[in-house]
C-alpha positions, 0 to 999 in steps of 0.5 A: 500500500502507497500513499498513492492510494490513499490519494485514490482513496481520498479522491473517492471519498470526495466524489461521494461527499459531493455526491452526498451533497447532492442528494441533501440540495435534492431532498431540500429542493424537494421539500420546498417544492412541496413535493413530499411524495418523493421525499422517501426516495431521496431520503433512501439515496442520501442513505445509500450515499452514506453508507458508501461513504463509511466504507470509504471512509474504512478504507481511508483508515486502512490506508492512512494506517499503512502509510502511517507505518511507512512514515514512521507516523502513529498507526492511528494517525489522522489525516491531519496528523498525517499530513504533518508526519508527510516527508519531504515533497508534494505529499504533504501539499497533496493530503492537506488540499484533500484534507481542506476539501473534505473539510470544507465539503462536510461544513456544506453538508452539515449546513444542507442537513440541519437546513434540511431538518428545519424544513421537516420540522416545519412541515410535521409542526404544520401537519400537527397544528393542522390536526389540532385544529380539527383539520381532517379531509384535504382540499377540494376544488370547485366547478371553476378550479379553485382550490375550497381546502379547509382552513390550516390545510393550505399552510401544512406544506408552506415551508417558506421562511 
């Protein structure tokens, strides 16, 4: 094992955080948009893409361990601590840009996911004051198109803050 594929590796786990990313501004785009009938799907993928994103980051730990061992560096290192026990050369440049990126990635992922859960929270306060209310049959439309949705129930889904 070379510090080569720890580059590799680090480039994978990137393309996942971006990935993850992804799905998290889908799901968001989904929950403004109202369309909440597609939200188990996304939330299924973001679920998927973090579970790829575990193994990766396994391997990343198998990896940094066998460099770690080249390096004369402590078996458990972090990257951080990796990138500080890099010899001489590009290496240490290399994993400190991988590093920042994955840094930077997951503050964009944890902003997307807390955003995210503020939107359901909203959503479930909406459904439960609705309910509270009395509110039990959905919306009709009349003869001319016009929505007759009962009081509350037109705010359940308004997730606009």
């Amino acid at each position: 094992m070379s510090v080569n594929e720890l580059s590799a590796c680090l480039w994978r786990e990137r393309e996942l955080l971006e990935l993850l990313t992804f799905k998290l501004e889908e799901e968001q785009f989904l929950l403004t948009a109202n369309k909440t009938r597609w939200l188990q799907y996304a939330t299924r993928e973001v679920e998927q893409v973090m579970e790829r994103l575990r193994a990766a980051g396994l391997a990343r730990t198998v990896e940094v361990a066998s460099v770690a061992a080249e390096w004369g560096a402590d078996e458990n290192a972090t990257l951080r601590e990796l990138v500080d026990a890099a010899p001489e050369g590009p290496w240490a440049e290399i994993l400190g840009s991988h590093l920042q990126a994955m840094t930077e990635q997951t503050n964009q992922i944890r902003e997307l996911r807390d955003l995210n859960e503020h939107y359901l929270r909203t959503a479930i306060r909406f459904v439960q004051e609705a309910q509270s209310d009395g509110v039990t049959e959905a919306g009709t439309y009349d003869s001319s198109g016009t929505s007759a949705a009962p009081t509350g129930a037109a705010r359940i889904f308004d997730l606009s803050l």
